[in-house]
The first five atom37 places (N, CA, C, CB, O) and aatype in JSON, in Angstrom:
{
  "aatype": [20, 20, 20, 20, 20, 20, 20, 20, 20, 20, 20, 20, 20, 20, 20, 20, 20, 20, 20, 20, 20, 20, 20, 20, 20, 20, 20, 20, 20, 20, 20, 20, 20, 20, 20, 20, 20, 20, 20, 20, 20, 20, 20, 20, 20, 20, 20, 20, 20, 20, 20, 20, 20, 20, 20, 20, 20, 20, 20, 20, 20, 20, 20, 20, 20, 20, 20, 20, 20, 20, 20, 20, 20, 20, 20, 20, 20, 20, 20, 20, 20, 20, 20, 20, 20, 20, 20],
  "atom_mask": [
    [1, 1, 1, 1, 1],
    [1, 1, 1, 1, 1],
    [1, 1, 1, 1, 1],
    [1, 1, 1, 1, 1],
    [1, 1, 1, 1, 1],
    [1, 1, 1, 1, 1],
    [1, 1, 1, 1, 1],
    [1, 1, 1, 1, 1],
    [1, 1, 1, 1, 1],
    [1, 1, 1, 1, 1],
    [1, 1, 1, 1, 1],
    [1, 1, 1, 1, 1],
    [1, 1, 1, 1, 1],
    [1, 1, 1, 1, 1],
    [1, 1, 1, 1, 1],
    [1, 1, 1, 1, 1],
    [1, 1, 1, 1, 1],
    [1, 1, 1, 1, 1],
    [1, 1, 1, 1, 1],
    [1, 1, 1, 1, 1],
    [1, 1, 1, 1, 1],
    [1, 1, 1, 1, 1],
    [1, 1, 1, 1, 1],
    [1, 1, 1, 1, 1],
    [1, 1, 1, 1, 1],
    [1, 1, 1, 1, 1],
    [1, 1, 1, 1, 1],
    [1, 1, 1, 1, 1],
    [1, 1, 1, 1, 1],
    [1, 1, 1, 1, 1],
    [1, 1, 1, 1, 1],
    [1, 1, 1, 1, 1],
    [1, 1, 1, 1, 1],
    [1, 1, 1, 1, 1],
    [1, 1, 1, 1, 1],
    [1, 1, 1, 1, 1],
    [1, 1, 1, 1, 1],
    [1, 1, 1, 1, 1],
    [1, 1, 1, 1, 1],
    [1, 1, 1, 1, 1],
    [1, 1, 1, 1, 1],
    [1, 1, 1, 1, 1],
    [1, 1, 1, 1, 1],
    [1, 1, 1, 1, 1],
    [1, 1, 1, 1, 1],
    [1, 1, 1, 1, 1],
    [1, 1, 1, 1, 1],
    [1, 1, 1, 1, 1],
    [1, 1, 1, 1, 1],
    [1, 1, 1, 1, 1],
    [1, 1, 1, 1, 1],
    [1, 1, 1, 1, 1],
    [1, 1, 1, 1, 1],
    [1, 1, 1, 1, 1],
    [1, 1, 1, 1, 1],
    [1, 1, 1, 1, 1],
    [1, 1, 1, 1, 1],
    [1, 1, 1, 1, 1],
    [1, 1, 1, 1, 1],
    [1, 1, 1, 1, 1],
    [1, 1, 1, 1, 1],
    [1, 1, 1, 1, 1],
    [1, 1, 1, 1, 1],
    [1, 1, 1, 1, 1],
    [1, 1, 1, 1, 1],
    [1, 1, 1, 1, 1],
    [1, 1, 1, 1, 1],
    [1, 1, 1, 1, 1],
    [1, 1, 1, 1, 1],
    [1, 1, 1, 1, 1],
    [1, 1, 1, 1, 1],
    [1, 1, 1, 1, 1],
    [1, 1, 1, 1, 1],
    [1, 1, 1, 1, 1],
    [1, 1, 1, 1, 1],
    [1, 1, 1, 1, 1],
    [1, 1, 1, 1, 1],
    [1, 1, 1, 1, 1],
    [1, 1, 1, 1, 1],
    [1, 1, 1, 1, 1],
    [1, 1, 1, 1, 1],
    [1, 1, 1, 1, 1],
    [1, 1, 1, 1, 1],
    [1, 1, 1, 1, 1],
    [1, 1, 1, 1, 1],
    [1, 1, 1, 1, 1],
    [1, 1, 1, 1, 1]
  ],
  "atom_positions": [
    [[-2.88, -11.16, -15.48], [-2.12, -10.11, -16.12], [-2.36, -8.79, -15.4], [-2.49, -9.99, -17.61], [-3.53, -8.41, -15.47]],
    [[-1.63, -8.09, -14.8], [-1.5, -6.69, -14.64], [-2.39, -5.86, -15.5], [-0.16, -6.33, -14.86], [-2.52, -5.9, -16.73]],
    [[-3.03, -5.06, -14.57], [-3.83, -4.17, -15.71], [-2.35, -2.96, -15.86], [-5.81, -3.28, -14.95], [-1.22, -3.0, -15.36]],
    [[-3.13, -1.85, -16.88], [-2.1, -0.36, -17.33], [-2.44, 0.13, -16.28], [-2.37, 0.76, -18.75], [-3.26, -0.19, -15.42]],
    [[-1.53, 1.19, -16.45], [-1.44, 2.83, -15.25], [-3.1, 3.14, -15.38], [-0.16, 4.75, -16.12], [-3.97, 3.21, -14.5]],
    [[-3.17, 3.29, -16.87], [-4.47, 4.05, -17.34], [-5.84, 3.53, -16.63], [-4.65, 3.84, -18.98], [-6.73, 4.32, -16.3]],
    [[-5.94, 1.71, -16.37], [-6.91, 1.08, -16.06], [-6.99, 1.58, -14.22], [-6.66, -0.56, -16.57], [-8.02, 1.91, -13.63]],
    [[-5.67, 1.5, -13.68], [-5.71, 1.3, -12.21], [-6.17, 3.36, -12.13], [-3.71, 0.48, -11.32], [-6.86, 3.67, -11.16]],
    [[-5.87, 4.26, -12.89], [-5.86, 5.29, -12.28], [-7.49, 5.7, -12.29], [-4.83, 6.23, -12.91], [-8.17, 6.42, -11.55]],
    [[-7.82, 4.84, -13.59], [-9.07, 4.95, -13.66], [-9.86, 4.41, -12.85], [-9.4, 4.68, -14.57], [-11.0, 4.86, -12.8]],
    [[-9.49, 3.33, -12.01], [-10.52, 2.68, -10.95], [-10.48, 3.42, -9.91], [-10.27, 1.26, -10.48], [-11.46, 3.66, -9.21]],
    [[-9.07, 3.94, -9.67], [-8.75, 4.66, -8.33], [-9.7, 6.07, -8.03], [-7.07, 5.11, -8.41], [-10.38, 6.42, -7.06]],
    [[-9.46, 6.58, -9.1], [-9.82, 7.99, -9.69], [-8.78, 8.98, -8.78], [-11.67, 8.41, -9.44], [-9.17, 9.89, -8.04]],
    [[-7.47, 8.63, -9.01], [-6.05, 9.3, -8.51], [-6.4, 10.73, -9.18], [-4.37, 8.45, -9.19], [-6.16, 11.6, -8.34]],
    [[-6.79, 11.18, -10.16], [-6.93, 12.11, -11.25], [-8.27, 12.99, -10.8], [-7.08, 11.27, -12.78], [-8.28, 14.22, -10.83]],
    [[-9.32, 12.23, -10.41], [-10.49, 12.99, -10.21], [-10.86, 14.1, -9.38], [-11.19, 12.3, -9.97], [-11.35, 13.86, -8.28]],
    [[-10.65, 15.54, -9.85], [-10.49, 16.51, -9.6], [-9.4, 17.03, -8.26], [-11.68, 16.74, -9.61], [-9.57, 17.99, -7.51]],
    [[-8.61, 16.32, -8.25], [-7.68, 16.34, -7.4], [-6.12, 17.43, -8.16], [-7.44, 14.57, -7.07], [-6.38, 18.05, -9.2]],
    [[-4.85, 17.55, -7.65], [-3.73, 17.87, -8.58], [-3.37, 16.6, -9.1], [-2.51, 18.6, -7.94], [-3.86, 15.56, -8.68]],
    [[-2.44, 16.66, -10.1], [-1.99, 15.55, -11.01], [-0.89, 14.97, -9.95], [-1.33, 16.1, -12.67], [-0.13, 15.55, -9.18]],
    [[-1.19, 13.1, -10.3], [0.41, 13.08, -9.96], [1.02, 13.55, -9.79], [1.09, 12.85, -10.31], [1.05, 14.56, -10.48]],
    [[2.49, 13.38, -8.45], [3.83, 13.5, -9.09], [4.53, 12.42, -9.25], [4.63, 14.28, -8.46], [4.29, 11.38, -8.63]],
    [[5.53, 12.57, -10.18], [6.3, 10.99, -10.38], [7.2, 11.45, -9.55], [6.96, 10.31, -11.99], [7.43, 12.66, -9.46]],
    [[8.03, 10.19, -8.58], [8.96, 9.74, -8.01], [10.17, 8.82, -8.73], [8.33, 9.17, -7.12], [9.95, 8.55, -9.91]],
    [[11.08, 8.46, -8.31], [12.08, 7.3, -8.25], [12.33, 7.22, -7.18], [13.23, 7.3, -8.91], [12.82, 8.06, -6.43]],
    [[11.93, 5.96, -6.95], [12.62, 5.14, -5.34], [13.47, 4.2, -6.05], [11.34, 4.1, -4.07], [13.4, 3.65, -7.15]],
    [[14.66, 4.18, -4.66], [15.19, 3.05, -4.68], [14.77, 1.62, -3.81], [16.3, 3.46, -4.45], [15.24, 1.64, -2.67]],
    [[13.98, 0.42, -4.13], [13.54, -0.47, -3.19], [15.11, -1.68, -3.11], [11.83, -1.21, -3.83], [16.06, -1.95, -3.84]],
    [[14.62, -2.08, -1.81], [15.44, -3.39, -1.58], [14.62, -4.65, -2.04], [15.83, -3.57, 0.04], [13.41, -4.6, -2.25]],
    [[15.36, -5.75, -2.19], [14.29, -6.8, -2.42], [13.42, -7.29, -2.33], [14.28, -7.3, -2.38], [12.62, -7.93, -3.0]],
    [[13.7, -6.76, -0.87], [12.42, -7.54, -0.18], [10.82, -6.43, -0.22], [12.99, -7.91, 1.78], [9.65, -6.74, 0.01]],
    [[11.54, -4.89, -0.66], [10.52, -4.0, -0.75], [9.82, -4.64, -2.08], [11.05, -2.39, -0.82], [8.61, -4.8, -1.98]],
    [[10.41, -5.03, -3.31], [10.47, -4.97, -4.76], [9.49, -6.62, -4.16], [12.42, -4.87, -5.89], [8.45, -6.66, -4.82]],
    [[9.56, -7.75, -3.25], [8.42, -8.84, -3.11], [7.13, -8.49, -2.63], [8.81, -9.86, -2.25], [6.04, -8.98, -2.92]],
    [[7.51, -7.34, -1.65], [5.76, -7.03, -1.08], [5.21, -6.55, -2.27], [5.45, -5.71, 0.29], [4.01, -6.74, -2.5]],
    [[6.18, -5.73, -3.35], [4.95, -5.0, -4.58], [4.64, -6.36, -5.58], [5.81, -3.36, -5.86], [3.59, -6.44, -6.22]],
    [[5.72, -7.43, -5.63], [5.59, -8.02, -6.26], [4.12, -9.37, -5.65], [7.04, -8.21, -6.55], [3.41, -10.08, -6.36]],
    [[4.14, -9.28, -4.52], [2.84, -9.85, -3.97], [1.62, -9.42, -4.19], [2.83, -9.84, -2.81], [0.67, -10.17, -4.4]],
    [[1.59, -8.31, -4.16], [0.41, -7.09, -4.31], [-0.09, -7.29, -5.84], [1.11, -5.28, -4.06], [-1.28, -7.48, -6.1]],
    [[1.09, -7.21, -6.97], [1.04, -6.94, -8.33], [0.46, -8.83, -8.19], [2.81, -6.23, -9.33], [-0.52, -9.03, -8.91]],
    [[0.75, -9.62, -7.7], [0.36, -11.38, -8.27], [-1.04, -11.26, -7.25], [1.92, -13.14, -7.68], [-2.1, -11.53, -7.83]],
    [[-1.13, -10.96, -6.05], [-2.53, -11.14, -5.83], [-4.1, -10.48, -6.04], [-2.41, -11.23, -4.87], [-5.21, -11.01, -5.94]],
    [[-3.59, -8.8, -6.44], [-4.81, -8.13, -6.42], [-4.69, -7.97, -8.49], [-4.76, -6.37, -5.12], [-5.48, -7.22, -9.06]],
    [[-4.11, -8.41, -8.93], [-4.14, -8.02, -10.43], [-3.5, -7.06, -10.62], [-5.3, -7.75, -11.0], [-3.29, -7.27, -11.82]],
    [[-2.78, -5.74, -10.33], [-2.53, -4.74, -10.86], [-1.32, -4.46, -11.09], [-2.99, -3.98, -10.37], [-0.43, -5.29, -10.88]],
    [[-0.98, -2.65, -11.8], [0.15, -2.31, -12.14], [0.86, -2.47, -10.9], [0.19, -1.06, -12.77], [0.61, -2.35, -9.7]],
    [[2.12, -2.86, -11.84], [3.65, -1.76, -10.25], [2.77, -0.4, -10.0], [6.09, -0.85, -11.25], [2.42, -0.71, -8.86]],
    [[2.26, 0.66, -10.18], [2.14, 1.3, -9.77], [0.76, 1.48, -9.01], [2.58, 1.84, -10.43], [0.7, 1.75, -7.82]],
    [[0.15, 1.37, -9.48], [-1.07, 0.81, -8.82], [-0.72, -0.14, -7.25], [-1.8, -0.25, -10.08], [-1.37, 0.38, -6.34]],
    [[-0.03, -1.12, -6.85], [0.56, -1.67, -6.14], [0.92, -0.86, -5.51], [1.23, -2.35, -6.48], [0.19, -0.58, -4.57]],
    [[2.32, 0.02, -5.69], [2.78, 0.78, -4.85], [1.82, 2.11, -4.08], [3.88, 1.17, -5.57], [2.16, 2.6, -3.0]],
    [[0.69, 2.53, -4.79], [-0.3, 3.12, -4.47], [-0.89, 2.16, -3.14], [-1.18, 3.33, -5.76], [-1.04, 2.41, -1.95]],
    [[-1.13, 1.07, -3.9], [-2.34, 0.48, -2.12], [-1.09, 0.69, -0.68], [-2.99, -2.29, -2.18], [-1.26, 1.2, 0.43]],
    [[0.23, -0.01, -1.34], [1.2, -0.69, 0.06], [1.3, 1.09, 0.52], [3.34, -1.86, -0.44], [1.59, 1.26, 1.71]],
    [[1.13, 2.14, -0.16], [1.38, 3.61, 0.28], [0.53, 4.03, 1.49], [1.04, 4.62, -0.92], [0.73, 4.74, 2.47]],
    [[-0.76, 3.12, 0.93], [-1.89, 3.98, 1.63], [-2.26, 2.85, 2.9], [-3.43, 4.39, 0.41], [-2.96, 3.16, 3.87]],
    [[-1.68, 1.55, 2.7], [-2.08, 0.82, 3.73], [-0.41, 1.18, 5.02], [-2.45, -1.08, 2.99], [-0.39, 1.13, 6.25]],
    [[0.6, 1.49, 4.17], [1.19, 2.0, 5.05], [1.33, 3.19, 6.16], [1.73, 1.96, 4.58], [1.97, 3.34, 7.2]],
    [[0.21, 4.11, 5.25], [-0.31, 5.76, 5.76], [-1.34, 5.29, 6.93], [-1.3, 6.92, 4.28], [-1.36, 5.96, 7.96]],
    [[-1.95, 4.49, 6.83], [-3.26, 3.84, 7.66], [-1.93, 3.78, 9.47], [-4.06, 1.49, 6.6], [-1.77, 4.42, 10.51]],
    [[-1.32, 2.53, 8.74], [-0.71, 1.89, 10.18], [0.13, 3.39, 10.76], [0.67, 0.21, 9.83], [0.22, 3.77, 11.93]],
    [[0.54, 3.89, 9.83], [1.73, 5.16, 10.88], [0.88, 6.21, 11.54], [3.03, 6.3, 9.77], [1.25, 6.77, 12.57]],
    [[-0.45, 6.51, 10.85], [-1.24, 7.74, 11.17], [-1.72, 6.96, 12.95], [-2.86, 8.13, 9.68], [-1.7, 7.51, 14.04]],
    [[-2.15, 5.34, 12.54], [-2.73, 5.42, 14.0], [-1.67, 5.59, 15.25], [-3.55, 4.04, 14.25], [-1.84, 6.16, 16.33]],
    [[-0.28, 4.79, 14.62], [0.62, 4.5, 15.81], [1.28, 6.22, 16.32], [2.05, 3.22, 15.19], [1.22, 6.8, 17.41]],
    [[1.69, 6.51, 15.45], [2.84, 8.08, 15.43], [1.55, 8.91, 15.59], [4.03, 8.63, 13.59], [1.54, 9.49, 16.68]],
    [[0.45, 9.12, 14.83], [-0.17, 10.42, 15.34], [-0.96, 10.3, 16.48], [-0.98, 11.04, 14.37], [-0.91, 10.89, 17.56]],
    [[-2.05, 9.02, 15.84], [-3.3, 9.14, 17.18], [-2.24, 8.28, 18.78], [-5.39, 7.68, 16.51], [-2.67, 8.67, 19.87]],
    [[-1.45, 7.61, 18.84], [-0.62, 7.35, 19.69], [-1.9, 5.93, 19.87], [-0.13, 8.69, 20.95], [-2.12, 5.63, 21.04]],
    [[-2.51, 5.3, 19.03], [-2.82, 3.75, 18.97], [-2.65, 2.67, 18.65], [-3.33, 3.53, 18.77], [-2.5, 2.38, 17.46]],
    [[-2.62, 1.52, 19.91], [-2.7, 0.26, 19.47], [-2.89, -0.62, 18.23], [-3.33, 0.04, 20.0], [-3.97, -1.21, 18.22]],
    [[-2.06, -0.85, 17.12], [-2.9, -1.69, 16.47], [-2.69, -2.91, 16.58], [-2.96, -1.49, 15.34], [-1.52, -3.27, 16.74]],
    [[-3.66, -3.82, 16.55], [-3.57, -5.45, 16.8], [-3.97, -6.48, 15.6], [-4.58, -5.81, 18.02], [-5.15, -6.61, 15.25]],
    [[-3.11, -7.04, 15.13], [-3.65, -8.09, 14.37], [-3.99, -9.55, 15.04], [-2.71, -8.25, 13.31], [-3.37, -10.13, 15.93]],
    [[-5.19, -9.98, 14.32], [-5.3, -11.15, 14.89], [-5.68, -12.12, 13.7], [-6.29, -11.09, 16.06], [-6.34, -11.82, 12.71]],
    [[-5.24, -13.12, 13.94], [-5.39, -14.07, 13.3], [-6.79, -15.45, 12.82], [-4.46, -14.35, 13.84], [-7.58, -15.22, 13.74]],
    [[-7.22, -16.19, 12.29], [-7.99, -16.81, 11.94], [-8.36, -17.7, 13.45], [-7.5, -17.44, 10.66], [-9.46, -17.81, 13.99]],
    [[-7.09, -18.23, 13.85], [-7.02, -19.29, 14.97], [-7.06, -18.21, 16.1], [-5.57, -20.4, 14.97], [-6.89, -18.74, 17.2]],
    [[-7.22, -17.03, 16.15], [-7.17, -16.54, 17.22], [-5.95, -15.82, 18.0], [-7.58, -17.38, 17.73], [-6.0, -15.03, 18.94]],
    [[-5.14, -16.19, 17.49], [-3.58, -15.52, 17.42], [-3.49, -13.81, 17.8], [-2.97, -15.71, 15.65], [-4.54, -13.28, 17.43]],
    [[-2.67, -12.92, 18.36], [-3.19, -11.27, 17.79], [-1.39, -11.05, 18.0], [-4.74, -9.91, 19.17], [-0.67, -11.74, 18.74]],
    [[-1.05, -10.19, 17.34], [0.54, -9.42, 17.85], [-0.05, -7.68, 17.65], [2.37, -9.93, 16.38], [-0.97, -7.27, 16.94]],
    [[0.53, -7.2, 18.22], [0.61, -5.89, 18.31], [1.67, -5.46, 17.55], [0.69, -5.48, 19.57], [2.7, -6.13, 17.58]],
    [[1.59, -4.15, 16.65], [2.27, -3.64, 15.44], [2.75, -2.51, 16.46], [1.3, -3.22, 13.89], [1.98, -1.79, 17.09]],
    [[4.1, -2.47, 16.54], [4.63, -1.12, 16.95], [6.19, -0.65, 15.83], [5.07, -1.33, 18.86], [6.95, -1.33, 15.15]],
    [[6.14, 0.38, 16.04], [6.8, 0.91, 14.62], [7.79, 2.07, 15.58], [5.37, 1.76, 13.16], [7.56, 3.0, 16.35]],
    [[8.95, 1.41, 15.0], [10.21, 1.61, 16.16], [11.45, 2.91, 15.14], [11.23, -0.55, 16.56], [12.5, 3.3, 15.66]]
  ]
}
């Protein structure tokens, strides 16, 4: 089961001495609305909470590629790697 806003903001500590929220409306496509819906079935949490991690794991990949101008590489279990470039 999904935890509340209240449980995830509280783990996060989104609130802790920081400014408040702001609320948004996005519009997602489907396939945006499966990655949250992956996120929300594998880590336990709210839609919003969800859209919080895919935010910040998305802030991770653009800061290295667009700002620091770096490589990132995934690699795989078997050894596999592709390179993430963001076009």
């Amino acid at each position: 089961m999904a935890k509340s806003d209240a449980d995830a903001t509280a783990e996060t500590g989104v609130n802790s001495g920081s400014a408040p929220p702001r609320r948004i409306n996005v519009a997602v496509t489907p396939d945006m609305m499966a990655a949250i819906d992956r996120v929300i079935e594998r880590e336990g949490v709210s839609l919003t909470e969800a859209v919080r991690r895919l935010i910040g794991y998305g802030d991770v990949v653009y800061r290295a590629v667009r700002e620091r101008d770096e490589d990132l590489l995934l690699r795989a279990a078997d050894g596999k790697e592709r390179q993430i470039m963001l076009v």
